[in-house]
N, C-alpha and C positions, 0 to 999 in steps of 0.2 A: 743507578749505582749508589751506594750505599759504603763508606766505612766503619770498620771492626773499632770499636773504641779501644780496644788493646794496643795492637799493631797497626793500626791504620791500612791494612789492605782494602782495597776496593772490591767488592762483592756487589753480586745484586739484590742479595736478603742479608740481612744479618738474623744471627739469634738472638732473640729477648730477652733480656737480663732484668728482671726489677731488683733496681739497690734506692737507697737508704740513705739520703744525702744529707746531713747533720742541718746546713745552712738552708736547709729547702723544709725543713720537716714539716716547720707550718705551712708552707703554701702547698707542700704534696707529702701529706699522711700518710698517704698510701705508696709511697715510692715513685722514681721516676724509673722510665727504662733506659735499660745502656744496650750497645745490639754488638755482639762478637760472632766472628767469623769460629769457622768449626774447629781449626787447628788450636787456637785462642782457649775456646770452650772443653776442649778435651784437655789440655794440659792444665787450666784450672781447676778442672773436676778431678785430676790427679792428683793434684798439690791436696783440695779438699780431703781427699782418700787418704794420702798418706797424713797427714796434721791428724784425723782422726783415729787413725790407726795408730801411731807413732805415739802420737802426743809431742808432736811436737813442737818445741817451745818459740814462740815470734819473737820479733825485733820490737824497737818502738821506730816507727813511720807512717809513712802520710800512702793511703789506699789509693789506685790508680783509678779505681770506678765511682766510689762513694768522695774521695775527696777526705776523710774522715783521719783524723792525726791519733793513730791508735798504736796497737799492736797488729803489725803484718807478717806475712807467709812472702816470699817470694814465688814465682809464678817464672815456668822457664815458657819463654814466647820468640817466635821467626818472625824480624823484621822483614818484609822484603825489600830490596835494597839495587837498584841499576846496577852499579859499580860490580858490589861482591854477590850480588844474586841475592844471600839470605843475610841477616846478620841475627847471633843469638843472644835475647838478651831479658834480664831478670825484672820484670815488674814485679810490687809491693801491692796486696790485696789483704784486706783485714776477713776476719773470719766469716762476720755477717755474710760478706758478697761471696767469699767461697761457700757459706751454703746455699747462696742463691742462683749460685753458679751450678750448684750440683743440680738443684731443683730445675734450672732450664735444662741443663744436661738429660735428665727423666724426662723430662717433656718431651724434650725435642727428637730422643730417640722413638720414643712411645711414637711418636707422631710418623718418624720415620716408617716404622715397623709398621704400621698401619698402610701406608702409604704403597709401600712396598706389595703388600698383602691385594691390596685393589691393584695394584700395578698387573699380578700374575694372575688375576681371576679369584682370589681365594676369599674376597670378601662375600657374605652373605650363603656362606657353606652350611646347607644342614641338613643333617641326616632323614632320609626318607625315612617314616615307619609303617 
């Protein structure tokens, strides 16, 4: 088991996120990874969609995954919660990580749909001639 660095649920995979962590740059160049659970991932990839579409304008704050004291998006995410079940509530993510977020978002479907495809028989389909 495994937690969503978002919301903290416990899962047994997360999804891959590479962000971009200011204080790390030089020991990891290449980014480090964050791992978000799927409800997490889709509501990011949302926020990303609409901030591109919209244009619309950030805050100045401190990013929930990078760490980074920039301009953020707010991000709506389901805490789960014993008491009230869910609770809902607004993380701060800078733009970097929302397009990184979008980018696992591609992947991760991609991967699904494939998945999917071998699941019903469909992989290695082709036409007699």
């Amino acid at each position: 088991m495994t937690d969503c660095d978002l919301c903290g649920r416990g899962i047994p995979t997360v999804i891959p996120v590479r962000v971009f962590r200011p204080l790390l740059k030089f020991a990891y160049p290449e980014g480090v990874w964050k791992g978000l659970c799927e409800p997490c991932l889709d509501s990011a990839q949302k926020t990303y969609l609409t901030v591109n579409k919209n244009n619309t304008s950030c805050r100045k704050g401190k990013c929930a995954l990078c760490g980074d004291k920039t301009g953020v998006f707010p991000v709506k995410i389901e805490i789960p919660d014993f008491s009230k079940e869910v609770v809902r509530k607004d993380v701060d993510l800078c733009y970097r990580c929302l397009k990184s977020v979008d980018e696992a978002y591609i992947r991760y479907k991609k991967t699904k749909i494939d998945e999917e495809g071998r699941i019903h028989g469909h992989e290695h389909v082709h036409p007699h001639h």
